[in-house]
C-alpha positions as CSV (number, residue, x, y, z in Angstrom):
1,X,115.7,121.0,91.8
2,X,117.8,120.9,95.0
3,X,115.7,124.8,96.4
4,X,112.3,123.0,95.6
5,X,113.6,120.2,97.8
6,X,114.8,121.9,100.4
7,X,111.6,124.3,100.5
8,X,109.5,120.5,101.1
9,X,111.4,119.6,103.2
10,X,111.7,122.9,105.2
11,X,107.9,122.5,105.0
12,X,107.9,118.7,106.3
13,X,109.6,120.1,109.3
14,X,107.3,122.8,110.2
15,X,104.7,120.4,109.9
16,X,106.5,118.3,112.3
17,X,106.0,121.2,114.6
18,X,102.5,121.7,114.3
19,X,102.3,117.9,114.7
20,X,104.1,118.1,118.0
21,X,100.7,120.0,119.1
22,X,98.3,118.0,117.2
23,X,98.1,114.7,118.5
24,X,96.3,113.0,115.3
25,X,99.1,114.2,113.2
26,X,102.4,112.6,113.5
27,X,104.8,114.8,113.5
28,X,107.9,113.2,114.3
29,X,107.6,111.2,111.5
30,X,107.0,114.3,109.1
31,X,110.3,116.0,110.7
32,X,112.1,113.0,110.2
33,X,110.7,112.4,106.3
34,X,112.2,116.2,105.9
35,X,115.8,114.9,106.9
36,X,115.3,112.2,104.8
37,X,114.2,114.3,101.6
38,X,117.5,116.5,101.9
39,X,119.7,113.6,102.5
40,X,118.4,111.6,99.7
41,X,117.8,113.8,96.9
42,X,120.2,116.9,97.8
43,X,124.3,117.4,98.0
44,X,123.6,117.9,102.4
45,X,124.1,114.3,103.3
46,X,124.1,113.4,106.9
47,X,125.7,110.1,108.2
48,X,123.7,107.3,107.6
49,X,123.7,106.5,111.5
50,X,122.6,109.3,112.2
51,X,120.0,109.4,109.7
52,X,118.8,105.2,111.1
53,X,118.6,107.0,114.8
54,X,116.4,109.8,114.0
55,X,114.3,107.4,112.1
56,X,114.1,105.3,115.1
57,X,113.3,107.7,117.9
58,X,110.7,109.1,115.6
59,X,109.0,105.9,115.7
60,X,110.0,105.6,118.9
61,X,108.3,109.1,120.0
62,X,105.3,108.3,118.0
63,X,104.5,105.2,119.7
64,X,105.1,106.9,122.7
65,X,102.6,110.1,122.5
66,X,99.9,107.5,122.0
67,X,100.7,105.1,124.7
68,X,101.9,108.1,127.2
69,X,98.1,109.3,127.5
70,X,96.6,105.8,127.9
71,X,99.4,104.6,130.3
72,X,98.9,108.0,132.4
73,X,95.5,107.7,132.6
74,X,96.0,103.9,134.2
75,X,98.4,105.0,136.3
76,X,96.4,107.6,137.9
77,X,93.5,104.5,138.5
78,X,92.0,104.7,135.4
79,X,90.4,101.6,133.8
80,X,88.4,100.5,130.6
81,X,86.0,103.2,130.6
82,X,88.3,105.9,131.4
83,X,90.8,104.8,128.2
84,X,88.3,104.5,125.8
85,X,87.2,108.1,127.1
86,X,90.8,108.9,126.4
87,X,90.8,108.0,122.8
88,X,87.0,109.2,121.8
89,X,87.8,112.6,123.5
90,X,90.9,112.7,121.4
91,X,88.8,111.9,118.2
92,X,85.9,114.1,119.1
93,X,88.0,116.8,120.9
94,X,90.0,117.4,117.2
95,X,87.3,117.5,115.1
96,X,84.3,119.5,117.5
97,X,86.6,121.8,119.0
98,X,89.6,122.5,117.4
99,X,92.1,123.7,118.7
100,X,91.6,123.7,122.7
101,X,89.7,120.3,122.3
102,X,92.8,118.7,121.7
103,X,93.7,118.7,125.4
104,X,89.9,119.4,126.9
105,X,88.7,116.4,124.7
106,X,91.0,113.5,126.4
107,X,90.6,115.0,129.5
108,X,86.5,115.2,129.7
109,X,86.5,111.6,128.1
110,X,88.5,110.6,130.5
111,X,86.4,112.0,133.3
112,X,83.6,110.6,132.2
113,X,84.6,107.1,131.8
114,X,86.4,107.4,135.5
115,X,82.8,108.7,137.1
116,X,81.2,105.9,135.2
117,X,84.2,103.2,136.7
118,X,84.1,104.8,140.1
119,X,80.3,104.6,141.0
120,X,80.4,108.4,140.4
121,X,83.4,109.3,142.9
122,X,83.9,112.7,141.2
123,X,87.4,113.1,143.0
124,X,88.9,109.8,141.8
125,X,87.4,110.1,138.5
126,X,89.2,114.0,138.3
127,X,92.6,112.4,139.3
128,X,92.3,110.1,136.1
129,X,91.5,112.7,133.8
130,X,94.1,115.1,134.9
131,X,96.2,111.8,134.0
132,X,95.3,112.4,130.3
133,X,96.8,115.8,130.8
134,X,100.3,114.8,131.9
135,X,100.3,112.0,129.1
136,X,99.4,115.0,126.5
137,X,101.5,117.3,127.8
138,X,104.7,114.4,128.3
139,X,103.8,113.5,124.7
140,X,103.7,117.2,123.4
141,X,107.2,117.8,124.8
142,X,108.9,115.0,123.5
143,X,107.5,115.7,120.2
144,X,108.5,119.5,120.2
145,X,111.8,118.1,121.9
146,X,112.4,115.9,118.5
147,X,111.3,118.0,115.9
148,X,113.0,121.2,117.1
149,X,116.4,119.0,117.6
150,X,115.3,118.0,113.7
151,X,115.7,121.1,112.5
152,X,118.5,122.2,114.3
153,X,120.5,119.0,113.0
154,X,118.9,120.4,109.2
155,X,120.1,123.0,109.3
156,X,123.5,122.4,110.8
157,X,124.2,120.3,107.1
158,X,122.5,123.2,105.2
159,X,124.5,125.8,107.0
């Protein structure tokens, strides 16, 4: 029972990878429900402080990789328009053109709503969209960041 456990949860993590890259999937939280399978229901048990923090920063990190493109976009001068842009070219962007619309979706939505904001200022409005490109890109590496430090803590109690 204990192999078929660890193989689901060996899967869980790389799932946690892929969702690093794939913003709709969350895959912090699917590294961290790996850890949690192998502590719980295997003889590798982990501390339970350490099991509460990973928990926490993946919720953490979660929260984060959705805020990080909206509160980039803002930052770089975006308003209304260019955050809804944001989230329909995230939406759109996964299921149109999957893969590369992952990051070209956010960033043409984005555009779009900052050319409609700006009176058509095609410079301002490309400044906010390459916003929702540093908040995808901040967001992708902290999820790699987590989920990679997920299964090197794994594997440190399996090993």
């Amino acid at each position: 029972m204990s192999i078929l456990i660890i193989i689901i949860s060996i899967l869980l993590l790389i799932l946690g990878i892929i969702g690093a890259v794939f913003p709709i999937v969350p895959g912090p939280l699917f590294s961290f429900i790996g850890i949690l399978l192998l502590h719980l229901f295997t003889p590798y048990n982990m501390q339970n402080d350490v099991l509460i923090l990973f928990g926490l920063i993946a919720l953490i990190i979660t929260f984060l990789d959705y805020w990080l493109q909206i509160y980039s976009v803002r930052f770089f001068g975006g308003g209304r328009f260019s955050t809804i842009g944001v989230v329909l070219g995230i939406i759109l962007g996964f299921f149109l053109f999957p893969p590369f619309g992952i990051v070209v979706g956010p960033f043409i939505g984005a555009y779009i709503g900052a050319v409609v904001e700006s009176d058509f200022n095609l410079i301002k409005s490309f400044k906010i969209a390459f916003g929702s490109l540093v908040g995808f890109i901040g967001g992708t590496i902290l999820k790699l960041a987590y989920s990679f430090l997920a299964i090197w803590h794994y594997f440190s109690y399996i090993l």
